[in-house]
N, C-alpha and C positions, 0 to 999 in steps of 0.2 A: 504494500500500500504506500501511493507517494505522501509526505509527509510534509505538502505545501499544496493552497491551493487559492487563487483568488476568491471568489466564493465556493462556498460548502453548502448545497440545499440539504436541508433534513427531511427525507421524506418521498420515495420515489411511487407516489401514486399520482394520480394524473396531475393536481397542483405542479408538484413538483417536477416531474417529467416535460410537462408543460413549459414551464418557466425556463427550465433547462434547452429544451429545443430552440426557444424563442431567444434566449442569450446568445445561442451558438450563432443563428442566423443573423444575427447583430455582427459578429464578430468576435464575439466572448466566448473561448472554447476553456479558456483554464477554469473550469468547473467541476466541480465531484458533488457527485448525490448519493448520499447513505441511505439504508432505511435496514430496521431492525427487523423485518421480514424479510422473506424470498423474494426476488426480483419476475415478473413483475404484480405478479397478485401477494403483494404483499401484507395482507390481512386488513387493510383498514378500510376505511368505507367506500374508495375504488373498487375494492373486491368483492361485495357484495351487492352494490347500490345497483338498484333495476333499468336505471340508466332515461330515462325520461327526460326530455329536453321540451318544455313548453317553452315558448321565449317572451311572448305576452305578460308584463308586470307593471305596477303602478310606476316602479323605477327606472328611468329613461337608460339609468344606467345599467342596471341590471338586465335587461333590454335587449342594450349595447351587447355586454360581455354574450350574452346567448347567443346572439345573431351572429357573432364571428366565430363564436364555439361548434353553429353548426355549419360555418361555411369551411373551419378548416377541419371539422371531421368527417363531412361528407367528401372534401378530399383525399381521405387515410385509406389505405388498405394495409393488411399486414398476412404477408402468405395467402393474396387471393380472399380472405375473409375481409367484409367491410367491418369499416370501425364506426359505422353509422346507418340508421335504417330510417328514410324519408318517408315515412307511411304519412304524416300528418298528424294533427293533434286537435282534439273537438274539444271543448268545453259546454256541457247542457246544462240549464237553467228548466227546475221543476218547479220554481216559483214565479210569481209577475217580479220581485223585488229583484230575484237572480236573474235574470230576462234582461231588465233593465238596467243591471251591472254589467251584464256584454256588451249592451248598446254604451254603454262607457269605453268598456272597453275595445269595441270595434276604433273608438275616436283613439283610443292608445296608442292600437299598433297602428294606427295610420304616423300620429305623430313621430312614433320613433321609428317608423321605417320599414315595419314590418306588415307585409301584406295579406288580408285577411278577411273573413268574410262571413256574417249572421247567415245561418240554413234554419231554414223550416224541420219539423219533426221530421218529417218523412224523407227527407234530403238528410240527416244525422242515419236513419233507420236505413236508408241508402247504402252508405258507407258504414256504417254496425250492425248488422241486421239484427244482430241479441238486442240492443234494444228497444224496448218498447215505448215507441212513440207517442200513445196517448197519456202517457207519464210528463210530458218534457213540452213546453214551451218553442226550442228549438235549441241553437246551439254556434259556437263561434268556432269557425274554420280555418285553422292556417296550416296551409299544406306545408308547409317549411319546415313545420317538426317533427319530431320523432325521436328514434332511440337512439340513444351514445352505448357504443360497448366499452364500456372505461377502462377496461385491462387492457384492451387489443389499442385503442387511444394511445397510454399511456406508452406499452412498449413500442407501436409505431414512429412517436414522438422520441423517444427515449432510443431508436433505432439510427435514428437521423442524427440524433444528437452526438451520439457514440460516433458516426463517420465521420463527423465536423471534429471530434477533438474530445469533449466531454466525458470523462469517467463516469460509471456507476459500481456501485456496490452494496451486494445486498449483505443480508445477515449481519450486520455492523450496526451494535446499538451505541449511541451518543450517552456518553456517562457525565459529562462537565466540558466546564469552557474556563480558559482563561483571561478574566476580565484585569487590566491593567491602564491608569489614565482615564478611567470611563469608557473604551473602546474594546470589543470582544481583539482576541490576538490571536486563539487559538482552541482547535475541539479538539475532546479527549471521545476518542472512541474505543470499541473494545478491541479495536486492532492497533492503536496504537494512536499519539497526537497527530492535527494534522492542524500547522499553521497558516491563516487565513488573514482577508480583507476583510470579507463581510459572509456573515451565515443568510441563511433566507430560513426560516422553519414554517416548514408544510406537512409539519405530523398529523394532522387530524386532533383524534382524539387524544392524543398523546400529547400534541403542541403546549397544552397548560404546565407539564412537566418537563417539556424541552426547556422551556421560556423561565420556569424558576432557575432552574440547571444554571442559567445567567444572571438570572436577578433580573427577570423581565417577567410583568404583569400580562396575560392573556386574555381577555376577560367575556369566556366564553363558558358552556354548560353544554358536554354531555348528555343527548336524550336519546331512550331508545323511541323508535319509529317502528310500527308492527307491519309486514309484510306476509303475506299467504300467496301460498300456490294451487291452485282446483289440482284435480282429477281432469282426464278426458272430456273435451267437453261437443258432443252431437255436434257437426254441421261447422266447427270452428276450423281447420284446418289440419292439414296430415301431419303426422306424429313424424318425429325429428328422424328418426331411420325408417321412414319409407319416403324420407328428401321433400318433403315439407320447409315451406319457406319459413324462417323461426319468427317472423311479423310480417304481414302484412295490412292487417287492418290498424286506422288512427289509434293513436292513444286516446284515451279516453276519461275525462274527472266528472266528476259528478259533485262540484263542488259544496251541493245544498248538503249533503251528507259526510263532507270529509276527505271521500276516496275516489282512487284512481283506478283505471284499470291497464294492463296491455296484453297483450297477444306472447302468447310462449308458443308455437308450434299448435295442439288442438287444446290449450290449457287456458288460463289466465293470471297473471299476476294481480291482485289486489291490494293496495296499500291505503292504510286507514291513517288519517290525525286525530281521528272523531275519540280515538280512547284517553284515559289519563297519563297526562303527562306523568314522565317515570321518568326521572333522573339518575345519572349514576356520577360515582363520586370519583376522582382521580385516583384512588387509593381500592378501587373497585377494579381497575382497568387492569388487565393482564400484563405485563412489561414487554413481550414479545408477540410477534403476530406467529403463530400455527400455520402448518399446510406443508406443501410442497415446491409449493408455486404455479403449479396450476391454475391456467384459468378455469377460475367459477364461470358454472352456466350464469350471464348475466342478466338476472331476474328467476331465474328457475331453479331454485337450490344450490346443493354444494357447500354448503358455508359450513358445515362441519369442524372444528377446530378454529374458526377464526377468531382471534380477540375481539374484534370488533362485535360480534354477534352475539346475543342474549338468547336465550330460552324460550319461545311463543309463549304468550299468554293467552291460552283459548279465552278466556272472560274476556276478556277485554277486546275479544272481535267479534263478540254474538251481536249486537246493537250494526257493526258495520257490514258484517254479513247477510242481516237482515235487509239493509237498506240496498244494500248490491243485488241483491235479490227481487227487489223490486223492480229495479231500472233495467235490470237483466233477469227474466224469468227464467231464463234456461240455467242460471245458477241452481235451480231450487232441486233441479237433477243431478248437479253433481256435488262434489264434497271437496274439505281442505283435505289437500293431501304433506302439505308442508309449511311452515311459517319460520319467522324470524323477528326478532325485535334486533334490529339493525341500528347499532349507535352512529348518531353524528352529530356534528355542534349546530350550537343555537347562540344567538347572542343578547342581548335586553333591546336590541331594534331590527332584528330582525336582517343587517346585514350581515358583510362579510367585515374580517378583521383585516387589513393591509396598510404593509410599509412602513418604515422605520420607528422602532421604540424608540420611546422618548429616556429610558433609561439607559443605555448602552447604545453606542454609538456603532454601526456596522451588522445592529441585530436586525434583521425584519422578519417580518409576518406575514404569511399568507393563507390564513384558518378561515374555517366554516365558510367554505368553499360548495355549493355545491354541482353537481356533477354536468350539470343545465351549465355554470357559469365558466366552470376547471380554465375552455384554453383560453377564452377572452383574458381572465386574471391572467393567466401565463404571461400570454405577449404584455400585458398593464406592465407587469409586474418586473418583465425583461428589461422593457421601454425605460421604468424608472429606475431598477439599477445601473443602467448603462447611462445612461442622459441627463439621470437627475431627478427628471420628471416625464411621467406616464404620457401616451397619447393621447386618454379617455381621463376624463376627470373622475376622482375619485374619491372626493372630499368625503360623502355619502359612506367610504367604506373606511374609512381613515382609520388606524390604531387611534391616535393623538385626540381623534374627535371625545374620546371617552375621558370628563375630569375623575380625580381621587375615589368618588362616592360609589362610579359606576362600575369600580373595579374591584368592589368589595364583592364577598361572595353570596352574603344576603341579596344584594340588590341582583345581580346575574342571575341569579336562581328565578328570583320572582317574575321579571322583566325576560327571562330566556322562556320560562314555562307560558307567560302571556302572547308571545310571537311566536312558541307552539300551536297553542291554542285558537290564534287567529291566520295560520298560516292558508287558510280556505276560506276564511271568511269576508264577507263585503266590508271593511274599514273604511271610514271618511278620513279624509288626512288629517281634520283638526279633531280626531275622535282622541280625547285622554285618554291615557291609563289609569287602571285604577287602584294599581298599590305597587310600590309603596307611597303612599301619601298621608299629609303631605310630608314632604322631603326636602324642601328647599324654600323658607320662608322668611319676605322682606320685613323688616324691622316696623312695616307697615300693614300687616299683613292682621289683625287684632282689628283693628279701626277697619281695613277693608270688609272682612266677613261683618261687623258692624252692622255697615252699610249696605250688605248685600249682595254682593259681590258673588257673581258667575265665575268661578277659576278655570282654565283650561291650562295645560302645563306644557314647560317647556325645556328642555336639559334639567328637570329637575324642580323648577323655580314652579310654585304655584301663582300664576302671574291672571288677573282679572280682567273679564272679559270684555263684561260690563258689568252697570251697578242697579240692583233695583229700587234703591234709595233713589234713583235718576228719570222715574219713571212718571212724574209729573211734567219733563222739559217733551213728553211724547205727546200732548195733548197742542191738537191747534196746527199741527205740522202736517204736511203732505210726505209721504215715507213710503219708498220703495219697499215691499219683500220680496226677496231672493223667491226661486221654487224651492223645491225641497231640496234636495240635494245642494247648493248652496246654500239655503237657508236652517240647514241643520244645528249649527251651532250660532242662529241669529235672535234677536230679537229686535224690536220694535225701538226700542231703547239706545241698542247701538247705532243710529243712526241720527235719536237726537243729540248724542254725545257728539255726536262729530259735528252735528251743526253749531248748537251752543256751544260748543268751543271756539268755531271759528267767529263767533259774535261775542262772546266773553272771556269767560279766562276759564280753563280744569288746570288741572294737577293729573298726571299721568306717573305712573309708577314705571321706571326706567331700570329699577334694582337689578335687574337681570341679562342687560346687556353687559358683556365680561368688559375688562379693562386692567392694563396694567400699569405699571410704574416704571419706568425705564430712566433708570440716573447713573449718574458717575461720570469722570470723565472725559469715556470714551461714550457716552447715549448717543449725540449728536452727532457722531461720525458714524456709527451702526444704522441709526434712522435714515440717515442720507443715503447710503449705500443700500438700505432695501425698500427706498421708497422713492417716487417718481414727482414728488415735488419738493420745489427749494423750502428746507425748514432752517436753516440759516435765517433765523429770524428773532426779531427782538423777545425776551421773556413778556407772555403776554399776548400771544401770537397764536391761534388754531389755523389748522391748514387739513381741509379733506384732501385726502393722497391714496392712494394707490399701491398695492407690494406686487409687483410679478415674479412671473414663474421663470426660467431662462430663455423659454418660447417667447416670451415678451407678452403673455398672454396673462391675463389679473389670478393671479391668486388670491387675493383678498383687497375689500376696501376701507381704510381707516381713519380716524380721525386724530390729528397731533397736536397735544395741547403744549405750548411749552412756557413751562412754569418758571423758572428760574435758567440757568446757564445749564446747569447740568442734570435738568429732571426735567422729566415728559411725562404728562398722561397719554394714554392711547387706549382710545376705544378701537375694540377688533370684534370679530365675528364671532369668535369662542376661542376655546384650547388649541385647534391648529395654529394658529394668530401667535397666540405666547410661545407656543414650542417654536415655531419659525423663526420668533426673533433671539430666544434664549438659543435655537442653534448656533446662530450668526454672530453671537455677542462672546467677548474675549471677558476676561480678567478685569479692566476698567469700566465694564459696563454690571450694571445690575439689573435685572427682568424681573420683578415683584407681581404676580395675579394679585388683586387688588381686590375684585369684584367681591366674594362672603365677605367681607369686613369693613365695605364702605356699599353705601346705597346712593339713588339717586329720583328726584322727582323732577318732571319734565314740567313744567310752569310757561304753559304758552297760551295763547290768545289775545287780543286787540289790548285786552285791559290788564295784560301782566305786569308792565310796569307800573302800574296804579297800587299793583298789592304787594309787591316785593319793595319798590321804594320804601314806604313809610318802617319798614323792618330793618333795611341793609343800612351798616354805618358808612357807606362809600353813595356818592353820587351814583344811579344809574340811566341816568339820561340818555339820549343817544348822541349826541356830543362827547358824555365822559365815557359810556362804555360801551362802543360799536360793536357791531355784526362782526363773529366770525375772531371773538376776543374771551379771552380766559382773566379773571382776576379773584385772590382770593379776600375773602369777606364775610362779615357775621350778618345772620339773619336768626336777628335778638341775641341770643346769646350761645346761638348755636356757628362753630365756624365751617364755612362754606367754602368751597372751589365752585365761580359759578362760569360755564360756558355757554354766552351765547350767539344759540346757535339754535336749530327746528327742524326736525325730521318731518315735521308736519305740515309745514308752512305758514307757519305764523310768529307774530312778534314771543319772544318769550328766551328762557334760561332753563340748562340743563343745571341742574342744582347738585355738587356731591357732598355727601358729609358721610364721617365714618358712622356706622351703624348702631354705636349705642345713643346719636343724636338722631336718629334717623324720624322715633315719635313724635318728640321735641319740635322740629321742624314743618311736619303735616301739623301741628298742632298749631303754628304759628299761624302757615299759609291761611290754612284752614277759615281763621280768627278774624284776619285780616283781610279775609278775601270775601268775608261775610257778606258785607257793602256790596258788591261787582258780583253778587252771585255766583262765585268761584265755586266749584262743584269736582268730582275726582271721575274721570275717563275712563275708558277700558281699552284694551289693546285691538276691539272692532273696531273704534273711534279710530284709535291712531295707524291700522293697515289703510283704512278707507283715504284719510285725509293722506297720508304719503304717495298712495295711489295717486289721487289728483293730483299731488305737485311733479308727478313724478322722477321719484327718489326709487334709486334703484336698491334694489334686494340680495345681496348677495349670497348666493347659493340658490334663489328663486329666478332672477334676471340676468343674473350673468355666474360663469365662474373658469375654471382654470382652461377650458376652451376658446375664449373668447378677449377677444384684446380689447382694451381702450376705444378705439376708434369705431368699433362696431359696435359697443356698451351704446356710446352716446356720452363719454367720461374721456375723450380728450383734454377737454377746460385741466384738468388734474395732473397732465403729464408735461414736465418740464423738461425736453433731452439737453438744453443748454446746460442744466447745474452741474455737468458733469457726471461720470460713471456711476451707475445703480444697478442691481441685479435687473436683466431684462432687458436693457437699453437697446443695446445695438440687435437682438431680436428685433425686437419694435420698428425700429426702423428700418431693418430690411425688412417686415411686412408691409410697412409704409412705402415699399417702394411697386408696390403691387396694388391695384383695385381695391377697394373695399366690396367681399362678395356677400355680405349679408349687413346686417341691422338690426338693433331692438327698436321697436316703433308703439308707439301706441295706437289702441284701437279702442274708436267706439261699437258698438255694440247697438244697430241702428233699431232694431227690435225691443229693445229694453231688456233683453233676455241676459241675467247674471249666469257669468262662467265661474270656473274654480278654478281654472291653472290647468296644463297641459292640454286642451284641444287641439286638434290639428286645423290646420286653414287652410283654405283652399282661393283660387281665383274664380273667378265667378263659371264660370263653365268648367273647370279644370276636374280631373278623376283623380290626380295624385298629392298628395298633402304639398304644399309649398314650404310651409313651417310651420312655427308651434306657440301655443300660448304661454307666458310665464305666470306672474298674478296677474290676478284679474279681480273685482268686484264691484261695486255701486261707488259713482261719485255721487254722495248726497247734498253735496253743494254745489257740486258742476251740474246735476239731473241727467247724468247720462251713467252709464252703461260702461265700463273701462275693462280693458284688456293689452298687456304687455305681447308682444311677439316677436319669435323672431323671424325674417324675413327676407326672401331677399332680396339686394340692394335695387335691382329695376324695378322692385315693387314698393319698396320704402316711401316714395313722395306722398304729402297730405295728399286727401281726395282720392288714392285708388280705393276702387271697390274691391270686397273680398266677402267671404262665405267663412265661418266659424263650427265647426259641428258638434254638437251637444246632445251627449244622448242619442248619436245617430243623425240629430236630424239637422240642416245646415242654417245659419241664422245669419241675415246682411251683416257687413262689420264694414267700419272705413276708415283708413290711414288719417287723423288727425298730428293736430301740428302737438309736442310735447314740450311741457305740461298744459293741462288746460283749465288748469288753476293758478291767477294770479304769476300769469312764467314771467313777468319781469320783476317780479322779488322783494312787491312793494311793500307790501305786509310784513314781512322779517324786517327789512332794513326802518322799519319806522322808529 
């Protein structure tokens, strides 16, 4: 065994084989991939997994990753055997409510690219003749999917990879690493060390114990998943030795019940979510994967000795058996002939885990992976150790995305068992969870339930919707309602919050936007260097700016407050935001998260200075304290950092004080705001009015695909101050076209979206682009929706078609914002 290697993957099941291939074809062959199994059914969930590839998800991203997963495995063979079966993939709807989530979904896979199509029962009964048709609604069609054979994948992959250069090795378990400086240096395996750049760990289930091995958090759960195999089944197709095709009818979910079905030769696989979630605990798990190495039939048994594989639990599949049985009568002839409760990870949101820990420097991650998603993460995951950064944004799957809390093993458990439990189900995006809660509460938060207060949550923060103490400003008002599906988490009330603010003054609870403290110094030479505008500026100074990726594409949008010479605030998007800059920051700089230990109230509307004056000991006129200005100050006897500035679009100050003033302060505003009818907002008020002004959203509007110049966030990028991550990217895209746009749209029908629709041109069959947010401007009286677009169709005034639910709705390229765009209202 060589005893050097530039990376070391952990893990040779398809993740990892994956990754391997895709580095090779980069140019990166000095690679080794271990796994403590046989090469290549190496025991863990590759080996067992029944191999289904739907690629239809609410996740553009997730999407993504399937749709290249089945373009490069319907390329694979391996020995004349395919490494992929395009039968297609139905999903039926036996309700009006599930019916009506296809017609969602049909507008999905338009948007992200995937072609697809609502059948009537009998057109499903076509294509499955087991099922029975007067059951079912009808059903969503994309011939595109099918089955992955994940052994035959991986060593295909893993075939390619070996003739470019890449080592494997099986039976080789990882026992320790050597951490020195904060950087991994080297793995201890049971063949001996083998010194390294950077590891990748793609152990599956195993990965939580690679990852302590180093002193890295994983923060994933272990669940078994129950899978059954029938008996022979009438009329289904010829048995594997009289040369019977092993699939060709669609895959097939039945999601009102949980389970899926596919085709084994004359059999059926059925896999259920519908029973109880059953966790296993790392200290459960076996240390080695069993077998030979043998490929398992994939989906048809075999599992015999695998670690990965639990014991069937008949109870727990009589309820899903039942329901199979229904949708498919000809079940009720035959019998299980074999099950499995098949471990694999889950995480508290339902993604994957990827890319570098934040703890060790050289370590990354690529877990809870599934089989649907394996090559797409591959080439992500090649792309960003070679480059930097991924082709496909990733933010959505990020390790770094998870703060302290979420990597405790309470919260994983709770939060991984609930994205079990809804992994079939119809979720609204703004639908809470509902435990642990709450878990993350402002200093405000006593006084809010008070009043009434709708919570819907967010990274944790029980952050209010609206207030039903608010519920008299609703009287007298003309008030759009969403339909249902928009208007699920609405009321009546968040809309007059958003008026009356723009006619008076609220108080907005901001506690939950992250923020750090960046001093010492070297601060101002690090801000420079990862931001795109000049902060070379006097103490006293905000500046909205920009961090790119080295594509020169926005990783994130921020705000830099600078307080003195050698200390910054900075509002960021979350935990990527801080680990990006604590990367980048040396010995003279210090990166402090801020956010649990200081709060913040957003104080805007016409009359805000009327209520904060008589409080503050500093003038705040607009003469003394202008737009776009940070100074620090008492409000009464509470001290303040006040920035103003309005995500909302209106006169007002972002207020911060550390958290045990945080009462003290509402207590003040509150008092003094009595007069001006100053009243407390909820976060419908504050999406709605952003919308109008529009303020872009990052991670909704834009993100690590999209540069500057197509956001609509040029104003922000300074290439004159000199070198910054991203730069001269930038400007070699700038030397090319601008091919697309974010634009806004009206919405000429009145009809409220929710983000992700596909758009069309007015006659046009194939989506053009896609919605970001979208909701009611209750003070414009129109209709708003973000898009992207492309650039010959960006001018105000084009017509275009919006489709919701299927069905297509006038939309038209208006000028952006359409609220107040020359900025009269802040700057007053």
């Amino acid at each position: 065994m060589d005893d050097r290697a530039r990376i070391l993957i952990v893990g040779a099941g398809i993740v990892g084989s994956s990754t391997a291939y895709h580095l090779a074809r980069a140019g990166i062959t000095d690679v080794l991939v271990v796994d403590q199994g046989p090469l290549f059914a190496t025991g863990g969930s590759s080996s067992h997994a029944p191999g289904l590839v739907f690629q239809t998800n609410n996740s553009e991203l997730l999407t993504r990753l399937a749709s290249y997963t089945v373009e490069r495995f319907t390329s694979d063979t391996i020995d004349g055997k395919p490494c992929f079966h395009q039968v297609g993939g139905i999903e039926v709807a036996t309700t009006p409510q599930r019916w009506e989530d296809l017609k969602r979904k049909r507008g999905l896979a338009a948007a992200w690219g995937v072609p697809a199509e609502l059948i009537g029962p009998h057109e499903v009964a076509d294509r499955i003749p087991q099922v029975e048709s007067s059951r079912i609604f009808g059903g969503l069609h994309v011939a595109s999917d099918g089955i992955a054979k994940p052994v035959r994948a991986a060593e295909a992959m893993a075939r390619e990879a070996t003739r470019l250069g890449v080592r494997f090795l099986g039976n080789t378990e990882v026992t320790g690493f050597d951490v020195t400086g904060g950087r991994v240096r080297a793995v201890h395996t049971s063949r001996g060390p083998v010194e390294v750049e950077s590891v990748l760990c793609c152990a599956g289930i195993w990965g939580p114990k690679i990852g302590a091995l180093a002193g890295v958090s994983i923060p994933v759960q272990p669940l078994a998943h129950q899978y059954a195999v029938t008996g022979p089944i009438a009329g289904l197709g010829a048995a594997k030795e009289h040369g019977g095709a092993e699939v060709a009818q669609p895959l097939l979910r039945h999601q009102d019940a949980s389970v899926y079905f596919r085709q084994i030769h004359d059999r059926y696989g059925i896999g259920s979510y519908q029973h109880r979630v059953i966790p296993v605990r790392a200290d459960e798990l076996a240390p080695t994967a069993a077998g030979d190495g043998a490929e398992a039939p994939s989906g048809g048994g075999g599992w015999a000795g695998m670690a990965s594989v639990h014991p069937f639990t008949p109870q727990d599949f009589k309820q899903p058996w039942d329901d199979a049985c229904e949708l498919l009568p000809v079940l009720e002839q035959a019998e299980i002939r074999e099950g499995m409760n098949g471990l694999f990870l889950f995480t508290s949101d339902g993604m994957p885990v990827l890319g570098p820990s934040r703890e060790v420097a050289g370590f990354w991650v690529a877990e809870a992976v599934w089989i649907t998603h394996s090559a797409g993460v591959g080439r992500a995951m090649a792309e960003w150790m070679a480059d930097g950064s991924p082709g496909i944004d990733l933010r959505a799957a990020d390790l770094r995305r998870f703060e302290d809390f979420a990597h405790s093993p309470a919260y994983v458990g709770e939060r991984s068992a609930q994205s079990f439990r809804e992994v079939y189900d119809v979720v609204h995006p703004q639908q809470p969870p509902l435990r642990p809660r709450p878990l993350r509460t402002t200093p405000f938060h006593e006084r809010e339930e008070r009043l009434g207060a709708v919570f819907l949550e967010a990274n944790g923060w029980e952050r209010p919707h609206w207030y039903a103490s608010n519920e008299s400003l609703v009287t007298g008002r003309e008030i759009v309602v969403p339909g249902e599906w928009a208007g699920r988490y609405f009321s009546p009330i968040v809309a007059a919050e958003h008026q009356a603010a723009r006619e008076g003054v609220a108080m907005f609870d901001m506690t939950s936007l992250a923020r750090a403290e960046v001093s010492g110094r070297g601060a101002l030479d690090l801000l420079q260097r990862l931001t795109t505008s000049k902060l070379d500026r006097a103490p006293g100074y905000v500046t909205y700016t920009l961090m790119l990726e080295h594509t020169g594409c926005i990783r994130g949008d921020i705000t830099v407050a600078r307080l003195s010479e050698t200390e910054f605030q900075v509002g960021c998007n979350g935990p990527r935001d801080i680990a990006w800059l604590r990367a980048h920051a040396d010995d003279t700089t210090s990166v402090r998260d801020i956010t649990g230990g200081t709060c913040c109230i957003g104080l805007w509307g016409p009359r805000a200075r009327a209520v904060l004056a008589p409080l503050a000991d500093i003038d705040v006129s607009h003469e003394a304290f202008r737009f776009f200005r940070a100074k620090r100050l008492f409000v009464g006897e509470v001290p303040v950092t006040a920035l103003r500035l309005s995500y909302v679009g209106e006169l007002g100050w972002e207020l911060y004080t550390s958290a045990e003033f945080g009462g003290r302060l509402w207590d003040l505003l509150a008092a003094q705001g009595a007069e001006h009818g100053i009243f407390p907002a909820g976060r419908g008020a504050f999406n709605g009015m952003r919308l109008e002004k529009g303020y872009r959203a990052w991670g909704a509007d834009m993100n690590s695909e999209h540069d500057p110049d197509e956001a609509g966030l040029a104003f922000a990028v300074k290439p004159g101050k000199g070198e910054f991550v991203g730069r001269d990217a930038l400007l070699r895209r700038r030397e090319r076209p601008v091919r697309r746009r974010l634009c806004c749209l009206h919405v000429t029908d009145g009809t409220v979206l929710m983000g992700a629709e596909p758009v069309f041109t007015e006659t046009g069959r194939d989506a053009v682009g896609f919605t970001t947010s979208a909701g009611y401007g209750h003070s414009a009286g129109m209709s708003l929706a973000y898009a992207w677009l492309p650039a010959e169709l960006a001018d105000a005034g084009t017509s275009l078609r919006v489709s919701y639910f299927d069905r297509r709705h006038p939309a038209a390229v208006v000028a952006d914002p359409v609220f107040d765009p020359d900025m009269a209202r802040m700057r007053s």
